[in-house]
C-alpha positions in Angstrom: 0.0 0.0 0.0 0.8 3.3 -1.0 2.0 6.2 1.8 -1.1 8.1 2.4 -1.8 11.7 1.1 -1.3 14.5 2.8 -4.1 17.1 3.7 -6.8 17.0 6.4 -8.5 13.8 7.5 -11.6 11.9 5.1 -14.8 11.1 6.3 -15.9 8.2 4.1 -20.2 8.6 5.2 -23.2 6.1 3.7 -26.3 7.7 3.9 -25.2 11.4 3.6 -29.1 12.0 2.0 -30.8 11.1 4.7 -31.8 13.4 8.0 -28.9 12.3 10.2 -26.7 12.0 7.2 -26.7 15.5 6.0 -26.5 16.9 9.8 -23.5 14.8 10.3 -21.3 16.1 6.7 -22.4 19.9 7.9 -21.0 19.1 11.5 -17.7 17.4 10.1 -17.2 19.9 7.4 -17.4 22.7 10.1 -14.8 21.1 12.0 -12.4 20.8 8.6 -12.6 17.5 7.5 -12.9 16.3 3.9 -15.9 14.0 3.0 -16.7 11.3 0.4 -20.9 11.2 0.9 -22.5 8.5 -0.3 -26.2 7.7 -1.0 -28.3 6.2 -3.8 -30.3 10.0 -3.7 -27.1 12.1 -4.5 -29.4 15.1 -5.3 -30.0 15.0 -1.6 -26.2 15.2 -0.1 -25.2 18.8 0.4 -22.1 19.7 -1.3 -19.2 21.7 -2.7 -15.5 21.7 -1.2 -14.2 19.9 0.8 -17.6 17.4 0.2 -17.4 14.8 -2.8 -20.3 12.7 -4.0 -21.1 9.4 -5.3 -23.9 7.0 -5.8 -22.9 3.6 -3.5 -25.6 0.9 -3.0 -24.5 -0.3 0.2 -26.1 -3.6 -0.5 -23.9 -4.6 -3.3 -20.3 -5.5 -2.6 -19.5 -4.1 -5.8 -20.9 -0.9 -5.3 -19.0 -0.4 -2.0 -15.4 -1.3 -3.2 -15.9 1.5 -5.9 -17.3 3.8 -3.7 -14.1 3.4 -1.6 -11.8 3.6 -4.5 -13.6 6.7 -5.9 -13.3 7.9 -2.1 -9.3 7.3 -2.8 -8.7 8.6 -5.8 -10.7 12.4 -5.1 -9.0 12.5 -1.8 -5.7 9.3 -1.5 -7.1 8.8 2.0 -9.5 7.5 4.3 -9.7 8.0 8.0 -12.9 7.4 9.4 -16.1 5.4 7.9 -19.8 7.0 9.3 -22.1 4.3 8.2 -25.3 5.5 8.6 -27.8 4.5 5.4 -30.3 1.8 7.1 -33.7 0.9 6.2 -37.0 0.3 8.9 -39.2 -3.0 8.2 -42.4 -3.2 10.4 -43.8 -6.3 12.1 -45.1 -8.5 13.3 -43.5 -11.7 12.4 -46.4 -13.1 11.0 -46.3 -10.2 8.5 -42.9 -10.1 7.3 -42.4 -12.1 4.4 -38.6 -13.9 4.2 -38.1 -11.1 1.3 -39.1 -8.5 3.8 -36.9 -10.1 6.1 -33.6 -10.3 3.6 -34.2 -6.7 2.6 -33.8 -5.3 6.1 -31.0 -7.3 7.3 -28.9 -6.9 3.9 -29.6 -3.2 4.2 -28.6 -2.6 7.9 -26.5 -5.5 8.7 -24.7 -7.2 5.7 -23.8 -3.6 4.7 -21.9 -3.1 7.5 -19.7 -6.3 7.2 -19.4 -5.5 3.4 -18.1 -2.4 4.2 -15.6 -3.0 7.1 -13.9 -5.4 5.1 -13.5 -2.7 1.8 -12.1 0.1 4.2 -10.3 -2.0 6.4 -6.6 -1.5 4.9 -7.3 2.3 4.6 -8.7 2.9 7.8 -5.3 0.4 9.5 -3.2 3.2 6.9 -4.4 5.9 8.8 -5.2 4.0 12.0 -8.9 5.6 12.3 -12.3 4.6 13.1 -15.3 3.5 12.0 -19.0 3.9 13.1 -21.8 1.9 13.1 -25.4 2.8 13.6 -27.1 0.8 15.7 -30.2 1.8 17.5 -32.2 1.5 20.9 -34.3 -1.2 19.0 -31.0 -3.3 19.2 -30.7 -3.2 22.5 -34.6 -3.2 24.1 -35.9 -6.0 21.6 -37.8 -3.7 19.2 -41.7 -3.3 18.5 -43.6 -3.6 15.3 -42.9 0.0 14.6 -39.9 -1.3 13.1 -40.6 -4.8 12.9 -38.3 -8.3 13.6 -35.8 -7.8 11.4 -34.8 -4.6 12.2 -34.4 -5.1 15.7 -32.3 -8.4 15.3 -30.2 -6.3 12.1 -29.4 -3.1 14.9 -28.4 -6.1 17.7 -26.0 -7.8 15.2 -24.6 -4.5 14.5 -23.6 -3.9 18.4 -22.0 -7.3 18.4 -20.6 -6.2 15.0 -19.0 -3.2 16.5 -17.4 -4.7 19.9 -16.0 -8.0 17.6 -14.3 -5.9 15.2 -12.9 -3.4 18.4 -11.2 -5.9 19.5 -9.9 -7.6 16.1 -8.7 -4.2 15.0 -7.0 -2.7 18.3 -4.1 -4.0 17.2 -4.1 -1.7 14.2 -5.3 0.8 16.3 -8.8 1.6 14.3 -11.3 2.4 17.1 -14.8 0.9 16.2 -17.7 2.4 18.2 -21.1 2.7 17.8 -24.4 5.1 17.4 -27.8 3.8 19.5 -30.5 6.5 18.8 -34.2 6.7 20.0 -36.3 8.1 17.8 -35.1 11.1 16.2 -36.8 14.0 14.7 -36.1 12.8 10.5 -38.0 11.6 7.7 -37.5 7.6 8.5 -39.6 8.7 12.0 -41.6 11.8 10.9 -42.7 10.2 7.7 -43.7 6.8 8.6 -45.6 7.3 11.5 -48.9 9.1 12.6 -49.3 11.8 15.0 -50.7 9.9 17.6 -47.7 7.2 17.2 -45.3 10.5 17.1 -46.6 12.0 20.9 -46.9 8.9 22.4 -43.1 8.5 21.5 -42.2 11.9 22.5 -44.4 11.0 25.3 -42.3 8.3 26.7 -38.8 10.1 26.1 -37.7 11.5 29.2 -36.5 14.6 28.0 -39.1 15.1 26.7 -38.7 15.8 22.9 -37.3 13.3 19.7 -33.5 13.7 19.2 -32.8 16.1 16.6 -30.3 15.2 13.8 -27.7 17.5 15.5 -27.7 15.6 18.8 -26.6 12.2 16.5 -24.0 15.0 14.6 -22.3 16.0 17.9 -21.9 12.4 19.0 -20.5 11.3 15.4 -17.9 14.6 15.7 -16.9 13.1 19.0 -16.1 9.7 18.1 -14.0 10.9 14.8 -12.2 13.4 16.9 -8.6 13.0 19.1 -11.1 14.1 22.3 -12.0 9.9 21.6 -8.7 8.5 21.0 -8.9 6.0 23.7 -12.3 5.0 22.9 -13.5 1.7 20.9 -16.0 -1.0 21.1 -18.5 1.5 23.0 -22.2 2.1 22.1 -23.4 5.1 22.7 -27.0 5.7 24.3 -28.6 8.6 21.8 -32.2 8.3 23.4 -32.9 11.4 25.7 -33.1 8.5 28.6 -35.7 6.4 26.8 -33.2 3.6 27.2 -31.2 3.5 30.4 -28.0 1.3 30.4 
């Protein structure tokens, strides 16, 4: 492998279209980095330097391995991987067909292996990090809000993170990961009604849904020095709807 490039670190991010996507290539370009964002919806991904674009399918391993090599060749480096593209079902088992099922575990879960393994010997080059997103479903056992498959996908992904923590220390690539509650974007908003939305901001302790910022700060965080002794964690987004 090639020495890498010089220049500020790259933010390699899946998802960049969607509500927490966007907030989270604002909050890294404010703090200087470079970033490939990725999506299917590129109209979508705000850009303009230092942001670059390009349409990646996260649930074909083809797609991902040229993402990642367009990712190189616009900037000769990677540093950290934000995956956050991801895809709700809704239940209850009886209701999800094994298609159903396939879809929502290829797009949450399989992605995330597929993806590790095509950024791995950039991210040991720069000795980085990489985020996944889990989600409070992952850890509580879900509803049929979001259905089966969904809930088992975001609990694979925790396991996902804290195996690969460990397997990477040694290259000293810090794997952590992102457990919202329901936050204030489209994939909430848009899906359910208003009566499903109060009761949710209803049983949030705070008192509100998490706004795409609150996921931005935490992603700024764990890509930052301030979290260089930090891997295998996941980190509670939830506004105490989920106590650990």
């Amino acid at each position: 492998m090639t020495s890498m490039a010089a220049g500020p670190p790259v933010a390699f991010v899946t998802g960049a279209a969607g509500g927490l996507g966007r907030a989270a290539v604002a909050r890294l370009r404010e703090r200087g980095l470079r970033v490939f964002a990725t999506d299917l919806n590129l109209a979508a991904i705000p850009c303009g330097t230092p942001v670059a674009v390009a349409s990646v399918d996260v649930t074909d391993e083809g797609s991902i391995a040229a993402g990642v090599s367009a990712a190189l060749a616009e900037f000769g480096r990677i540093d950290h991987v934000v995956h956050l593209a991801g895809a709700a079902g809704a239940g209850p088992l009886t209701a999800v067909s094994v298609a159903e099922w396939r879809r929502v575990i290829d797009v949450n879960l399989t992605s995330a292996f597929m993806l590790a393994k095509a950024a791995h010997p950039w991210l040991a080059a720069s000795q980085g990090s990489l985020i996944l997103t889990s989600s409070t479903n992952g850890l509580n056992g879900g509803s049929s809000l979001s259905g089966p498959a969904y809930a088992v996908a975001k609990a694979g992904l925790i396991n996902l993170t804290r195996y690969l923590a460990k397997e990477w220390a040694p290259e000293r690539i810090r794997v952590n990961c992102l457990a919202p509650g329901p936050i204030d974007t489209p994939m909430v908003t848009g899906r359910f009604s208003t009566q499903v939305l109060d009761q949710l901001r209803h049983n949030v302790p705070l008192g509100r849904l998490g706004a795409p910022q609150d996921v931005a700060h935490a992603i700024d965080y764990l890509t930052s020095p301030a979290a260089g002794f930090v891997t295998g964690t996941v980190m509670n987004l939830s506004g105490g709807l989920l106590l650990d």
